[in-house]
N, C-alpha and C positions, 0 to 999 in steps of 0.2 A: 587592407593596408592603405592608410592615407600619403596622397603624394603630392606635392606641389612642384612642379617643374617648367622652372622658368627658363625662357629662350630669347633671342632676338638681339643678347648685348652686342659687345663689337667698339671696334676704334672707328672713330668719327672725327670730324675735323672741326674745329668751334662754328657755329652757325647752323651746322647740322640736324639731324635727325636720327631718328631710332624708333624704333616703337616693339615695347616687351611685349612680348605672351607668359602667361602662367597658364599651364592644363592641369587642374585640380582630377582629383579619382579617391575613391576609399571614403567618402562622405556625400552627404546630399549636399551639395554644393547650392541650391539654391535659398538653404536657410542660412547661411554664414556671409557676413558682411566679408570684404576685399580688401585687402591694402597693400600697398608698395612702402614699403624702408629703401632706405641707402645706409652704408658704411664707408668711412673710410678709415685706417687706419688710424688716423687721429683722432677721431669723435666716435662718440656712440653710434649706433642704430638710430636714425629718425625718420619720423614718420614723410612718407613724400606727396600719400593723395590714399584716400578712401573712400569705399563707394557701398553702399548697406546693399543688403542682401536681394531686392529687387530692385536697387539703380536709382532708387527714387532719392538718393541722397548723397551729396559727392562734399571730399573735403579734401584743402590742399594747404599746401604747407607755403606759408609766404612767399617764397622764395621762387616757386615753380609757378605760380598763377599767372596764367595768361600764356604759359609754355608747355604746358603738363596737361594730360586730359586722359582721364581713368576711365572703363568703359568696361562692361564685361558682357557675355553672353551664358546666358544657363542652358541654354538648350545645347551650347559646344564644351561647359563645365571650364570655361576659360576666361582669363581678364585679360587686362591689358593696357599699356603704358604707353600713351602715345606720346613722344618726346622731341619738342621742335626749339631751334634758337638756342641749342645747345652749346654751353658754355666749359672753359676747365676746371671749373669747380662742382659741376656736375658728374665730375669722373667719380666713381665708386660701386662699389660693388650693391647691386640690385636685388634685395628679398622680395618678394611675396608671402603674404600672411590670409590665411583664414581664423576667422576669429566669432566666436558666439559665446555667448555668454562669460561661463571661466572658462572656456577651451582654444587654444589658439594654437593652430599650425604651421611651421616656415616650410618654407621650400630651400634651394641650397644656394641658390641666388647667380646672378650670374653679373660678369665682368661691363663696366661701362667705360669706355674710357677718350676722352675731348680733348686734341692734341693736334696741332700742327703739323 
């Protein structure tokens, strides 16, 4: 059974910090590239940072560069969202994606939220 479970959201204060985990199971985790989404109510799902299947390649979404920093480990089948400078437009809710070829899996994402 495949599982993505992400942890680590939480209320923060603007300026702040966070930093997600996702602990992937139920697939070889280290042939499937990595990604973080957000949502929020208003907009779609977009992408926030991806990182290919052995690290060697990272990609982020305008917005978050230079605040954002994806990382993961195969040997703990985990990634992770390291999250500084945090703003309130940053508040929404946090997926995790595995993804190869056509196959892609979420996890159930968990809560972010930058608030005085």
């Amino acid at each position: 059974q495949v599982r993505l479970v992400e942890s680590g959201g939480g209320l923060v204060q603007p300026g702040g910090s966070l930093r997600l985990s996702c602990a992937a199971s139920g697939f070889t985790f280290s042939d499937y590239h990595m990604s973080w989404y957000h949502q929020t109510p208003r907009k779609e799902r977009e992408l926030v940072a991806s990182i290919s299947n052995i690290g060697s390649s990272l990609t982020y979404a305008e917005s978050v560069k230079g605040r954002f920093s994806i990382s993961r480990d195969n040997d703990k089948n985990t990634v992770y969202l390291q999250m500084n400078s945090l703003t309130p437009e940053d508040t929404a809710v946090y997926y995790c994606s595995a993804f190869r070829r056509s196959t892609r899996y979420w996890g159930q994402g968990t809560q972010v939220t930058v608030s005085s």
